[in-house]
C-alpha positions as CSV (number, residue, x, y, z in Angstrom):
1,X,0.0,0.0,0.0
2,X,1.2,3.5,-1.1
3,X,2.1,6.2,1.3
4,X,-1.2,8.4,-0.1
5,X,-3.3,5.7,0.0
6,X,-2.3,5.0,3.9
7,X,-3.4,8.7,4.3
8,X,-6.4,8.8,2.2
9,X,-7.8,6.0,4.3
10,X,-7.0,6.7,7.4
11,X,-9.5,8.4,10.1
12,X,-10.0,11.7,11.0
13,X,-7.1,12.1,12.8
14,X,-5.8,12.7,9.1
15,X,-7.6,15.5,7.6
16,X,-5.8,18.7,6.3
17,X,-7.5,21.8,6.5
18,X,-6.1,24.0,4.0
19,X,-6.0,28.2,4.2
20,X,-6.0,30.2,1.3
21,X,-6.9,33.8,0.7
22,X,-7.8,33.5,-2.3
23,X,-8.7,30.0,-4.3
24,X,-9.4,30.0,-8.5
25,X,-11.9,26.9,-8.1
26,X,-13.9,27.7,-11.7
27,X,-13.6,30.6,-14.6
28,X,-16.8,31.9,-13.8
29,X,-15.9,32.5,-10.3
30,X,-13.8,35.7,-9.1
31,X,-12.5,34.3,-6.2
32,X,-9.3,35.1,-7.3
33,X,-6.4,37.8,-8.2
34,X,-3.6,35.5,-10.0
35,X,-0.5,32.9,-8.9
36,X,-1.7,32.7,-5.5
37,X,-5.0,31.8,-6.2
38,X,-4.4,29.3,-9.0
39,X,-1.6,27.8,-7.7
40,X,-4.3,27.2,-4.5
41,X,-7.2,26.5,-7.0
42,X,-4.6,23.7,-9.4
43,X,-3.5,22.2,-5.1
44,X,-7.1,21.9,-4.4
45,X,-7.6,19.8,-7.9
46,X,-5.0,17.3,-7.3
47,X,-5.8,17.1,-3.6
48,X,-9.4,15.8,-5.1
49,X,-8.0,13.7,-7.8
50,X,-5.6,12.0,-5.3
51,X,-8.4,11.2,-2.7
52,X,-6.4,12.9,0.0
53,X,-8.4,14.1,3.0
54,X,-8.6,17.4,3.1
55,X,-10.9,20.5,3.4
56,X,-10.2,24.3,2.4
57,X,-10.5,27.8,3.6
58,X,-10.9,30.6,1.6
59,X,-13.3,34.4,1.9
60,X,-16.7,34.7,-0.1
61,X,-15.5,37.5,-2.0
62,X,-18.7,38.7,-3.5
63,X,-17.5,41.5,-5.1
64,X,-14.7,39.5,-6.5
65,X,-11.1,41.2,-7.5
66,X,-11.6,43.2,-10.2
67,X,-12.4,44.1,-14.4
68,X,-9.7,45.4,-15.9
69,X,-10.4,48.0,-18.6
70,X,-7.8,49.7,-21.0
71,X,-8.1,52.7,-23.1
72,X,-6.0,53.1,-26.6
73,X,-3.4,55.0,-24.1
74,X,-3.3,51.9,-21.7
75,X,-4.8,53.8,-18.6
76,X,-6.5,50.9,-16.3
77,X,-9.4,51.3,-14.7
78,X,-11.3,49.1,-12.5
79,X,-15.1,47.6,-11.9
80,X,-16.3,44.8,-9.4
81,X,-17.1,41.3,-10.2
82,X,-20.0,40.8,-8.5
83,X,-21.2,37.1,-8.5
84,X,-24.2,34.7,-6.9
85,X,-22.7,32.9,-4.4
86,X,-26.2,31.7,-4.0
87,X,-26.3,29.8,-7.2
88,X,-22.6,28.8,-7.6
89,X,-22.7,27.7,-3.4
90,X,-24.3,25.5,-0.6
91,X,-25.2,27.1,2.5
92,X,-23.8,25.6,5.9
93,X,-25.8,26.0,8.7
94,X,-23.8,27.0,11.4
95,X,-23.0,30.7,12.2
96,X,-20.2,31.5,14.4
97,X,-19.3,34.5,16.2
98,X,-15.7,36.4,16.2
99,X,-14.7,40.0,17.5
100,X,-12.8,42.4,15.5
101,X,-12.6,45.9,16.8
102,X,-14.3,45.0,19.4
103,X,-17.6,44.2,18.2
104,X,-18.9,40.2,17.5
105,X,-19.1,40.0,14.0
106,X,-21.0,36.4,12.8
107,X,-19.6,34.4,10.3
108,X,-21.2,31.7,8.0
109,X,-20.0,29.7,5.6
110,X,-20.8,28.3,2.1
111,X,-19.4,25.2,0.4
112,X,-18.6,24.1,-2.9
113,X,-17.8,21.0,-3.8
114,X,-14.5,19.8,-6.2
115,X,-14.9,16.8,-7.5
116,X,-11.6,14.7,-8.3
117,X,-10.9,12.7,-11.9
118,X,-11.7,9.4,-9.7
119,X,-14.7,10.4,-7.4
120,X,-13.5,11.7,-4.7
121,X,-14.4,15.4,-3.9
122,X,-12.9,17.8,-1.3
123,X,-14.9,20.8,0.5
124,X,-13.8,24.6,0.1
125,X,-15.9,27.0,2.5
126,X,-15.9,30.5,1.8
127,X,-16.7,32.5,4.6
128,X,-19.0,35.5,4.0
129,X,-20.0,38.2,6.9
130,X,-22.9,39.4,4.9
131,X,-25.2,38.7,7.5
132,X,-28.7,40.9,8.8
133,X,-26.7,41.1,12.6
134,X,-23.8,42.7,11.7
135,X,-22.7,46.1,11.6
136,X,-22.8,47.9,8.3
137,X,-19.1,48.2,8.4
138,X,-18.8,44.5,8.9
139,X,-21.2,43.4,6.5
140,X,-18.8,44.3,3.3
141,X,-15.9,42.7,4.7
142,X,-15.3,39.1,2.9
143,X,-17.1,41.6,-0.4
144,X,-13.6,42.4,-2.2
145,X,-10.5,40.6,-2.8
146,X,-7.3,42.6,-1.9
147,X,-9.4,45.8,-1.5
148,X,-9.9,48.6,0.8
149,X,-7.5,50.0,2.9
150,X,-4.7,47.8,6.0
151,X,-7.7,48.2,8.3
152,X,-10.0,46.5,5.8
153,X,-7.3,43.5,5.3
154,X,-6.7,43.0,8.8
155,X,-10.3,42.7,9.6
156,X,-10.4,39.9,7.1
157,X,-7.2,38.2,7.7
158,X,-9.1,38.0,11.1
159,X,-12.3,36.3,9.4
160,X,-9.7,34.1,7.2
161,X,-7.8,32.8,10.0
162,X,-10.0,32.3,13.9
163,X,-13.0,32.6,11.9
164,X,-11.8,29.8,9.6
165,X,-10.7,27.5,12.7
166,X,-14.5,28.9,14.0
167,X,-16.3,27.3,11.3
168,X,-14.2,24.2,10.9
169,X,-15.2,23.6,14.4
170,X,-18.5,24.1,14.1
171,X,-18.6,21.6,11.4
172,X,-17.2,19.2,13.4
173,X,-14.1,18.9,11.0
174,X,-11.2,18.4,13.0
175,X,-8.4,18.7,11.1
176,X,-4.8,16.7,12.2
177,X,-3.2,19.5,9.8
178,X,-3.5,22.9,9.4
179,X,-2.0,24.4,5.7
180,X,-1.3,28.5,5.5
181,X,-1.0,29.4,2.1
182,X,0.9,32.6,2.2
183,X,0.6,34.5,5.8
184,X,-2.8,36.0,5.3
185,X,-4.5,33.6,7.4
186,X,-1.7,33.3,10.1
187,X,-4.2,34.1,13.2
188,X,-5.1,30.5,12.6
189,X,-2.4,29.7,15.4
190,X,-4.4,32.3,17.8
191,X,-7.5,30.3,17.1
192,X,-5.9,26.9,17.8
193,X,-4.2,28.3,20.7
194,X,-7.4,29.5,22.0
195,X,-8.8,26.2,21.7
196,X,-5.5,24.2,23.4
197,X,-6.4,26.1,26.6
198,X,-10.3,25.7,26.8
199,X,-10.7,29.2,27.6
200,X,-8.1,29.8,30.0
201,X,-6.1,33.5,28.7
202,X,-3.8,33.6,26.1
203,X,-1.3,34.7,28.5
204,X,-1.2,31.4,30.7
205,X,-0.3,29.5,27.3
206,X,3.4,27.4,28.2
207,X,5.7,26.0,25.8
208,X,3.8,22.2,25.9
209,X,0.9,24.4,24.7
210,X,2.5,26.5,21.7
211,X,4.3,22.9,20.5
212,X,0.7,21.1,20.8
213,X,-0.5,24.2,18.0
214,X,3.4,23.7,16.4
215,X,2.8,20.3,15.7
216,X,-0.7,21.1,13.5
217,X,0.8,24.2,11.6
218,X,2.2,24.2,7.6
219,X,3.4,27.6,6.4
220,X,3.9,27.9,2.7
221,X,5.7,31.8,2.2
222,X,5.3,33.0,-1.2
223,X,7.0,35.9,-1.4
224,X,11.0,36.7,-1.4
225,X,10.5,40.6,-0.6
226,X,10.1,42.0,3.0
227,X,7.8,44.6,1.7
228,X,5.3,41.8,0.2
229,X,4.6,40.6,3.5
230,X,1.2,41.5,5.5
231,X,2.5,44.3,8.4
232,X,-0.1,46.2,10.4
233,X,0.9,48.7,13.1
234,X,0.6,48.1,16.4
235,X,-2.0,50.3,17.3
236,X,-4.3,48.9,14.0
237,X,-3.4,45.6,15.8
238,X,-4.5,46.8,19.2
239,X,-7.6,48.4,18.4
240,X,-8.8,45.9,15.4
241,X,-7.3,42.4,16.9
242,X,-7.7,42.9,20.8
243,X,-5.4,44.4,23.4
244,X,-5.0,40.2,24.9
245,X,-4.1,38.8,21.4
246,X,-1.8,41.4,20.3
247,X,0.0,41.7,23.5
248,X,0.6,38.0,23.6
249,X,1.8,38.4,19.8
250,X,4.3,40.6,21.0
251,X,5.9,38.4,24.0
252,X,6.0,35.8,21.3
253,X,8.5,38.1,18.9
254,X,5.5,37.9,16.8
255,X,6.8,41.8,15.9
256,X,9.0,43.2,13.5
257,X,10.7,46.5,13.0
258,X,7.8,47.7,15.3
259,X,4.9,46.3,12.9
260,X,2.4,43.4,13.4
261,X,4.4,40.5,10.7
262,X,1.8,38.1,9.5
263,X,4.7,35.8,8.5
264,X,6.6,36.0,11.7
265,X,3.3,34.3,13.4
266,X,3.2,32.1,10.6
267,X,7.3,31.0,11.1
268,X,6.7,30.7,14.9
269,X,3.9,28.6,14.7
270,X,4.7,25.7,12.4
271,X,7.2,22.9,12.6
272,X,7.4,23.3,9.1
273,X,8.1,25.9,6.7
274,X,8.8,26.1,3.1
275,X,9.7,28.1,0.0
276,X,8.1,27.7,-2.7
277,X,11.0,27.0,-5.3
278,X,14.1,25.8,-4.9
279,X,15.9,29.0,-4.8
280,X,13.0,30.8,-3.0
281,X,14.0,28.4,-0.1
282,X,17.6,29.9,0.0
283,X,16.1,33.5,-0.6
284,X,13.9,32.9,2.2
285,X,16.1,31.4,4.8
286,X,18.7,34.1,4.2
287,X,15.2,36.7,5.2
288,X,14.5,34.3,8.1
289,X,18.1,32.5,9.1
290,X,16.4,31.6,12.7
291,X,14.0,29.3,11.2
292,X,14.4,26.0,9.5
293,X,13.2,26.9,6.1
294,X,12.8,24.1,3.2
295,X,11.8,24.3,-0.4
296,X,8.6,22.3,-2.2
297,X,8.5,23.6,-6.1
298,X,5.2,24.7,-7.2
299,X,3.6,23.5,-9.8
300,X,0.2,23.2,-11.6
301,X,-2.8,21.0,-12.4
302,X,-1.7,18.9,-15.5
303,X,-5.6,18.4,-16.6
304,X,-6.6,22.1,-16.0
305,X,-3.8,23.5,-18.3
306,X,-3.7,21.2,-20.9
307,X,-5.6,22.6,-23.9
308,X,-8.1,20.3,-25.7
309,X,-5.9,19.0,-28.7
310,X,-3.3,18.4,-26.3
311,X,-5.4,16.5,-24.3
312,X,-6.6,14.1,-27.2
313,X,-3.3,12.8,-28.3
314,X,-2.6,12.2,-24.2
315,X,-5.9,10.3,-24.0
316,X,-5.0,8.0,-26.7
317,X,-1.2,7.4,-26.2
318,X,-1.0,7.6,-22.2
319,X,-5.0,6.7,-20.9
320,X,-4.0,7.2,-17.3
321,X,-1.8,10.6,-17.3
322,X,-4.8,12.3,-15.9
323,X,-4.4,9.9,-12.7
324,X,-0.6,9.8,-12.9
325,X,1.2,12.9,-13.9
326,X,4.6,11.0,-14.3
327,X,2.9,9.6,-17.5
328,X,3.6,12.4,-19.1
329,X,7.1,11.6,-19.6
330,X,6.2,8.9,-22.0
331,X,5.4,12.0,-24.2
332,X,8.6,11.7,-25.6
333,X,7.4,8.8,-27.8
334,X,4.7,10.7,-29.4
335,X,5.2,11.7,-33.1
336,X,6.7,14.9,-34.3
337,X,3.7,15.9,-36.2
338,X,1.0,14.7,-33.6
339,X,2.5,17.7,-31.5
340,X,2.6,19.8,-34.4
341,X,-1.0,19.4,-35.2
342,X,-2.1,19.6,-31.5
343,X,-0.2,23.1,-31.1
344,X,-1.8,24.4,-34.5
345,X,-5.0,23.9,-33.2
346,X,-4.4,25.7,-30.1
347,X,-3.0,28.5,-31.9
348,X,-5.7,29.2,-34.1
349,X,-7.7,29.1,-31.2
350,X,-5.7,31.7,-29.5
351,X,-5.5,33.3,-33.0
352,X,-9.4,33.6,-32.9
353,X,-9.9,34.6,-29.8
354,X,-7.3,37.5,-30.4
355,X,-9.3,38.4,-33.6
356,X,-12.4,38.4,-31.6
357,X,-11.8,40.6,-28.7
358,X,-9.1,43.2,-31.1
359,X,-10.3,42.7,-34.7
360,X,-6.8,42.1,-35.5
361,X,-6.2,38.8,-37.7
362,X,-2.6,37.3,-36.5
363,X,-0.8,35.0,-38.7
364,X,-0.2,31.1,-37.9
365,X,2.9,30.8,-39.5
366,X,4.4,33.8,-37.6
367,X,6.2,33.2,-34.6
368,X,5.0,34.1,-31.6
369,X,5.8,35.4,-28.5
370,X,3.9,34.8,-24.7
371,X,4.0,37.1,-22.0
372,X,1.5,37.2,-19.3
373,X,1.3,37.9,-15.5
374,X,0.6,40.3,-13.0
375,X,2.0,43.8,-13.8
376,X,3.8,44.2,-11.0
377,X,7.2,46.6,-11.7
378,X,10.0,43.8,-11.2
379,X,8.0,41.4,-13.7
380,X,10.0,43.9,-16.3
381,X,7.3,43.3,-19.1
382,X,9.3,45.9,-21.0
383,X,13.0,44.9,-20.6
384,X,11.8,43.1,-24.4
385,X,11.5,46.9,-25.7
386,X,15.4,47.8,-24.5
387,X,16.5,48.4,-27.5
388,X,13.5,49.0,-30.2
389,X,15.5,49.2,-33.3
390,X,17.2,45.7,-32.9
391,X,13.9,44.3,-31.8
392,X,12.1,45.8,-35.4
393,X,15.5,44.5,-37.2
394,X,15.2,41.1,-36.3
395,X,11.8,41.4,-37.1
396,X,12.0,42.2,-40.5
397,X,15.2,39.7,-40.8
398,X,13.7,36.4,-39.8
399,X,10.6,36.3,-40.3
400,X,8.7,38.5,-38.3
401,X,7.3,38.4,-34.7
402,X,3.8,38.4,-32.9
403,X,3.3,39.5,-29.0
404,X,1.3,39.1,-26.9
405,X,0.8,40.6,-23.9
406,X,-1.6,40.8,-21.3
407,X,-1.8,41.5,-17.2
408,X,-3.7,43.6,-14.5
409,X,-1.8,45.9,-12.3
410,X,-3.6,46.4,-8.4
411,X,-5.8,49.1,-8.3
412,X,-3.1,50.9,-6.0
413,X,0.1,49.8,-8.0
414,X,1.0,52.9,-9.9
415,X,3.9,52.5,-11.3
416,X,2.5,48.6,-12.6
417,X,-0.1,50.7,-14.0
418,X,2.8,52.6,-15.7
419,X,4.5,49.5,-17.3
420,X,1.4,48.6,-18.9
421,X,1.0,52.4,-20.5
422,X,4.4,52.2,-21.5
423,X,4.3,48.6,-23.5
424,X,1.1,50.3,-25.4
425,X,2.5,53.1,-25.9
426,X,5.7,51.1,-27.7
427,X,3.4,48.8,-29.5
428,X,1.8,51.6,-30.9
429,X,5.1,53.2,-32.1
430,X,6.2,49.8,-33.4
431,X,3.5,48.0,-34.9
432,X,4.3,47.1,-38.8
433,X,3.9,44.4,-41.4
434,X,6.9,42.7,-39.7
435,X,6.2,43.0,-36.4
436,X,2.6,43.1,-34.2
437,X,2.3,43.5,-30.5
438,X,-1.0,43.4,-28.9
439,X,-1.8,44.1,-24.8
440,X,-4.7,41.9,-24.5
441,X,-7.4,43.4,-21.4
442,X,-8.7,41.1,-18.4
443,X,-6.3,38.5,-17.9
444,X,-7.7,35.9,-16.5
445,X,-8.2,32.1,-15.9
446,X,-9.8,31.6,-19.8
447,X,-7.5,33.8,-21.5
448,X,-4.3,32.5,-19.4
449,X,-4.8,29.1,-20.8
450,X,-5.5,30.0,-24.4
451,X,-2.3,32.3,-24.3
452,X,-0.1,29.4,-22.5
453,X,-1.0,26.8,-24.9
454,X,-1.2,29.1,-28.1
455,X,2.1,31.3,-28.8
456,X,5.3,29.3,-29.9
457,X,7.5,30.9,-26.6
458,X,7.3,31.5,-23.1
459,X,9.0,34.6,-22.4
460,X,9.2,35.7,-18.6
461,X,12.0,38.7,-17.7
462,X,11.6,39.1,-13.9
463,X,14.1,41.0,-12.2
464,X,16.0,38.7,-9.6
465,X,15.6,37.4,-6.9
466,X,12.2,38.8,-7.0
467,X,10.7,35.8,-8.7
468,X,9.3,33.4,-5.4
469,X,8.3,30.4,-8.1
470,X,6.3,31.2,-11.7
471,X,3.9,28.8,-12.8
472,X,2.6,30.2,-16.5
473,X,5.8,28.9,-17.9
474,X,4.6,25.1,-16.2
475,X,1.2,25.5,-18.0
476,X,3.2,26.3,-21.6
477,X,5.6,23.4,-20.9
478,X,2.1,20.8,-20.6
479,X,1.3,22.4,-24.1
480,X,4.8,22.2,-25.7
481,X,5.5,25.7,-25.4
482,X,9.4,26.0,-24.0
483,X,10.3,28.7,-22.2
484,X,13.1,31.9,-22.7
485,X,13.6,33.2,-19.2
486,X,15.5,34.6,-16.5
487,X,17.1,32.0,-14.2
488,X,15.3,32.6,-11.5
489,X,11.8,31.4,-9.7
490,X,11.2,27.9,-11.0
491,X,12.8,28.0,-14.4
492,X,16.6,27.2,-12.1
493,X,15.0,23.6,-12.0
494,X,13.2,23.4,-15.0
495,X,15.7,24.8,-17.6
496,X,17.5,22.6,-19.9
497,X,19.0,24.7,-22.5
498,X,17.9,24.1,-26.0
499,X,16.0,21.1,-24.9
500,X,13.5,22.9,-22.7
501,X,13.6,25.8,-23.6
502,X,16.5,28.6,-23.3
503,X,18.0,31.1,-20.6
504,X,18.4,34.5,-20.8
505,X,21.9,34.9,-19.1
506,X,21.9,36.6,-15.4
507,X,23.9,40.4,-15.1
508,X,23.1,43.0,-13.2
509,X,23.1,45.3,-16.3
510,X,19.5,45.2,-17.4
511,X,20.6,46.3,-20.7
512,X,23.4,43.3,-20.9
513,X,19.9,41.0,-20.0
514,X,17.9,42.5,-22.9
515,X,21.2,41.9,-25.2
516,X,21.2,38.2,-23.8
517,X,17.2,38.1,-24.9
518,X,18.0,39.7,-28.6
519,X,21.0,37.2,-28.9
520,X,18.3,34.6,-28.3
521,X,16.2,35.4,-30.8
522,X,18.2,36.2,-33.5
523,X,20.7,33.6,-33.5
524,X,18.4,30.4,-32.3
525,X,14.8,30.3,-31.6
526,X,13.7,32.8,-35.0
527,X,16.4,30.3,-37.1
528,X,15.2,27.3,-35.6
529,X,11.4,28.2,-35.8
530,X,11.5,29.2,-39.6
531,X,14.6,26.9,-40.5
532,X,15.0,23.9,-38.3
533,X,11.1,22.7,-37.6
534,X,12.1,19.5,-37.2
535,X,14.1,20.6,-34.2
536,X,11.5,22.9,-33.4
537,X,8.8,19.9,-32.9
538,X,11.6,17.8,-30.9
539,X,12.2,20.8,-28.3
540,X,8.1,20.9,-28.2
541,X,8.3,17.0,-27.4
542,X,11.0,17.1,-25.1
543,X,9.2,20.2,-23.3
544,X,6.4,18.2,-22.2
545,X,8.4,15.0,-21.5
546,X,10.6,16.7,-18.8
547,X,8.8,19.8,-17.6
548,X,5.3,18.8,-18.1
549,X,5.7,15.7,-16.1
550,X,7.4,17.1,-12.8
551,X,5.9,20.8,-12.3
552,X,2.8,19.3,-11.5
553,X,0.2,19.9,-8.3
554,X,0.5,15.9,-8.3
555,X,4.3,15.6,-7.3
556,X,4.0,18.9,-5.4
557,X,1.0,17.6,-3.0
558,X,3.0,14.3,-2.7
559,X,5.8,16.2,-1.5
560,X,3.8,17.9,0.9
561,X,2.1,14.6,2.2
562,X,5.6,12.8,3.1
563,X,7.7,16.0,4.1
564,X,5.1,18.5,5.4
565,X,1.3,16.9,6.6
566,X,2.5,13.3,7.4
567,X,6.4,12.9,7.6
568,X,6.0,10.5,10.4
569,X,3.8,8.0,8.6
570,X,6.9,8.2,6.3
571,X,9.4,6.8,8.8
572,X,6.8,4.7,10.6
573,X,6.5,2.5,7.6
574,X,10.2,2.5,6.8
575,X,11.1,1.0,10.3
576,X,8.0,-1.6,9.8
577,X,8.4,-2.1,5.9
578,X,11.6,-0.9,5.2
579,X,12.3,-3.0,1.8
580,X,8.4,-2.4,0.2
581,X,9.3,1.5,1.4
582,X,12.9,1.9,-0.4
583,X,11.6,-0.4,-3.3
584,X,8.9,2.2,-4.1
C-alpha cells in the first residue's frame, strides 16, 4: 500500500485543512487575483484527484477582484465582479461569532464541492460576513479581494484565520493538519491556541501548549521581498485584533521592525516551513536565518492547463496521465507531427480569440511570442522593448514576430499601472507588417490558458531574486511551449538549455539581459522556428516530457504529504516495511 493511499484512508485524525486567501476553483468564479490563487485553485484539484483528505478555507469575496479595462493609451481602470454565491454555493448551517474591533461580527459559511478525476471530492468553504446582525461596516468585509484600505485586510485576515478554525469547528471537522497558504490567514495559530487552553487567557499559554499548535501548523511563504509581507501597526493591531491577542503576539516576537508581521506568526507557529521553489527556499532562509526553512517547487494542475488538442493525443497514447502525472514523460514517444498538429490547433484558437476581442487577424505561420502575469514593476514586461530598433530588425530579418501581452496591475500599483502604459504606448510606435504586438485586457483564468497553450514561446524577464516560483511557464511546458527566461523562480530547475527551452543569461546590467534576450532570438529560436522545424517539434516534445511531467500539483501535493502533513507516517513505515518502502 502506497504512502497516499495510507493517508487517504486513514481516520479523522488525518484530515488537512487548507487556508488560502484566495482559491481559482472555476472561470466563472472571481474568487481570485492571479498565482496565488491558481496555484491554491490547481493544489485543491490534485488534492481531489488523489483522494487525499482534506478541506479548504478561503473568503466569499462577493465583489470578486476586479475588471480590468484599457483605453488606446493603456490607462486601467477598475469595476467589481460581482457574482451569486447563491447559485454557484451550498449554504452551511452554522453561524459563528468572532470580534474584531471589538464588536462580534457572525460568520457563516458556504461550500462548494471539487470533484476529483476518480470520485472523490474535497470541500472549500468560503466565509461571508454578509449577514442581517452585523454592523454595516462589517457586513462588506469578505465583499472584495485585496481591497480597501490595511484596516479593511486586517479585519479579514481576522475572518480568514480564527473565523476559519471557528467554522471548521463548528462543522465538526477536525483537522490533524492545518496548511497556510501565504501568511494571510496566520491568526489561525491564535485560534488553535485558543482552543489548546479551553478558555483559560492567552497569557497562561506554556511551551507544551505553543508545541501542541506547532505540531498542527504548515506555512507555505510565497513571497522573497520584505515589503510583500502583510504588516499592520501596532495600534491597528490593538484596536482591530484585541489588546489580549496582540499583547501575547508581542511576547511571542511575533513583531517586526515595530509592525504586526503576518509571516513571523506564521514562522513561529509551524514545525514546518517552506519556500516555494528551490531557490526561494535559499532567498527565504537568508530573510528568516532563525528558522528551518525548506523548499517544495510549485507546480500546476496537468488536466486544468492542458488545452483540448493536447489532451486528445494524451488520451490516446497515455489513458492514465490524468491519474498519474509522471505519465507524461512517456510524451517523448509521441510523433513529431501529432504535437505539431495539437499546437496548431491551439493557436488558431488563441489566434481567434485574439481576432475576436481586437479585430486584429494574427498569422499562424508567424512566430509568436507569450508574455503574461501580474504587472507588478519587477516582472520587467518591457526589458523586451530595451532596445526597439534591434527588436524591429530582427523582425524584418527572420521572419517576423507576434506578441502578446496581457496582465492587470492592483488598483493601487502605480507604477505597474505605468508598465502597462508604457508597452502600449511602444506597441503603438512599433507596430508594422513585420512586427505586431497586442496588450490583450482582463487576464484571467480563460484567456491564461489559451495564451499558455497558443504562442510558440514562453518569455518571462523578472528581475532577480524577486521571482518566489512562476507557474505560467509550467502551464506552456504541458502544451509544448518551452520557455526563454530569467534564471530565477522555477525555471533554475526546469531549464535545460535548447531542450526545454533557453535562458536568458543573469547580469546586473538590465541592458546586458535585454542583449542576452536579442541574442536569443536572432541567433536560435527565430532560425530554428523558420529553419530547423524538425528541431523545433523535438524541443516541443521534449518540453512536455521533462517539464510537463514534474511541475505538476501531483508531485508537489505528494511532497507535501511525506515531508510537510505526514512525515512520520513516512518513517513509521520505513522501520515496519523498510524494503516495500525503499523499493517504491
Amino acid at each position: 500500500m502506497s504512502l497516499l493511499t495510507t493517508i487517504s484512508s486513514c481516520s479523522e485524525n488525518s484530515r488537512i485543512a487548507y487556508f488560502s486567501m484566495e482559491i481559482a476553483v472555476a472561470p466563472d468564479m472571481p474568487t481570485y487575483s492571479g498565482g496565488l490563487g491558481v496555484l491554491a485553485g490547481d493544489t485543491l484539484r490534485s488534492a481531489a484527484d488523489m483522494g487525499l483528505p482534506l478541506a479548504a478555507v478561503t473568503l466569499a469575496h462577493r465583489k470578486g477582484y476586479f475588471r480590468q479595462y484599457l483605453d488606446a493609451n493603456g490607462v486601467q481602470t477598475e469595476e467589481p465582479q460581482p457574482w451569486n454565491i447563491e447559485e454557484r454555493l451550498s449554504p452551511e448551517a452554522p453561524v459563528i461569532t468572532i470580534e474584531i474591533e471589538g464588536r462580534p461580527v457572525a460568520v457563516r459559511a458556504w461550500r462548494y464541492d471539487l470533484h476529483g478525476v476518480t470520485g472523490h471530492s474535497i470541500a472549500i468553504y468560503f466565509l461571508d460576513a454578509d449577514l442581517d446582525q452585523n454592523d454595516p461596516r462589517d457586513r462588506v468585509l469578505t465583499d472584495r479581494l485585496y481591497g480597501g484600505d490595511s484596516d479593511y485586510r486586517l479585519r479579514q485576515e481576522i475572518i480568514l484565520g480564527i473565523g476559519g478554525v471557528r467554522i471548521l469547528d463548528a462543522l465538526d471537522y477536525k483537522a490533524a493538519v492545518y496548511h497556510m497558504n501565504e501568511g494571510h490567514a496566520a491568526l489561525l495559530t491564535l485560534a488553535l491556541l485558543e482552543d489548546q487552553l479551553q478558555g483559560q487567557p492567552l497569557a497562561t499559554a506554556n511551551d507544551q501548549d505553543i508545541a501542541v499548535v506547532r505540531q498542527k501548523c504548515v506555512f507555505t511563504t510565497h513571497t522573497p521581498v520584505p515589503a510583500g509581507h502583510d504588516r499592520f501597526s501596532l495600534e491597528q493591531a490593538h484596536r482591530i485584533l484585541g489588546d489580549k491577542r496582540t499583547s501575547f503576539l508581542e511576547k511571542k516576537d511575533c513583531t517586526h521592525e515595530g509592525l504586526l508581521n503576518m509571516t513571523y506568526i506564521a514562522l513561529r507557529f509551524s514545525r514546518f516551513v517552506n519556500g516555494v521553489a528551490m531557490q526561494h527556499g535559499k532567498v527565504s532562509r537568508e530573510m528568516f536565518p532563525e528558522y528551518n526553512i525548506s523548499a517544495i517547487t510549485n507546480g500546476v494542475h496537468a488536466a486544468t492547463w492542458t488545452s483540448a488538442p493536447f489532451q486528445s493525443i494524451f488520451d490516446r497514447h497515455m489513458p492514465r496521465w490524468r491519474q498519474d502525472n509522471v505519465t507524461l514523460r512517456y510524451a517523448i514517444d509521441i510523433s513529431e507531427e501529432e504535437i505539431e498538429s495539437a499546437h496548431t490547433q491551439a493557436k488558431q484558437l488563441l489566434i481567434d480569440t485574439v481576432a475576436q476581442r481586437t479585430g486584429i487577424t494574427l498569422k499562424a505561420d508567424v512566430f509568436t511570442i507569450g508574455f503574461a502575469r501580474r504587472a507588478a514593476t519587477y516582472k520587467r514586461a518591457d526589458l523586451l522593448f530595451t532596445d526597439p530598433e534591434r527588436l524591429v530588425r530582427c523582425a524584418h530579418e527572420q521572419g517576423g514576430l507576434q506578441i502578446l501581452y496581457s496582465g492587470k496591475a492592483h488598483p493601487a500599483d502605480e507604477p505597474g499601472k505605468a508598465k502597462i502604459r508604457h508597452v502600449i504606448e511602444l506597441a503603438k510606435e512599433l507596430n508594422s507588417d513585420a512586427i505586431r504586438i497586442i496588450y490583450l485586457e482582463n487576464y484571467e483564468w480563460e484567456l491564461g490558458a489559451l495564451l499558455t497553450s497558443g504562442v510558440d514561446v514562453w518569455l518571462n524577464t523578472p528581475k532577480r531574486p524577486y521571482e518566489a516560483s512562476g507557474t505560467s511557464g509550467m502551464k506552456a511546458a504541458l502544451n509544448g511551449v518551452p520557455s526563454l527566461s530569467i534564471l530565477d523562480g522555477w525555471w533554475i530547475e526546469g531549464w535545460i538549455e535548447g531542450v526545454t527551452g533557453w535562458a536568458i543569461e543573469d547580469n546586473d546590467d538590465e541592458a546586458d539581459e535585454a542583449g542576452s534576450l536579442y541574442d536569443h532570438l536572432e541567433r536560435v529560436l527565430l532560425p530554428l522556428f523558420y529553419s530547423q522545424p524538425q528541431q523545433w517539434r523535438r524541443i516541443m516534445r521534449s518540453t512536455i516530457a521533462l517539464n510537463g511531467s514534474f511541475f505538476n500539483t501531483q508531485r508537489m501535493l505528494e511532497q507535501y504529504v511525506v515531508n510537510a502533513y505526514f512525515p512520520e507516517e513516512r518513517v513509521q513505515q520505513t522501520v515496519e516495511k523498510p524494503d516495500a518502502v525503499l523499493a517504491r
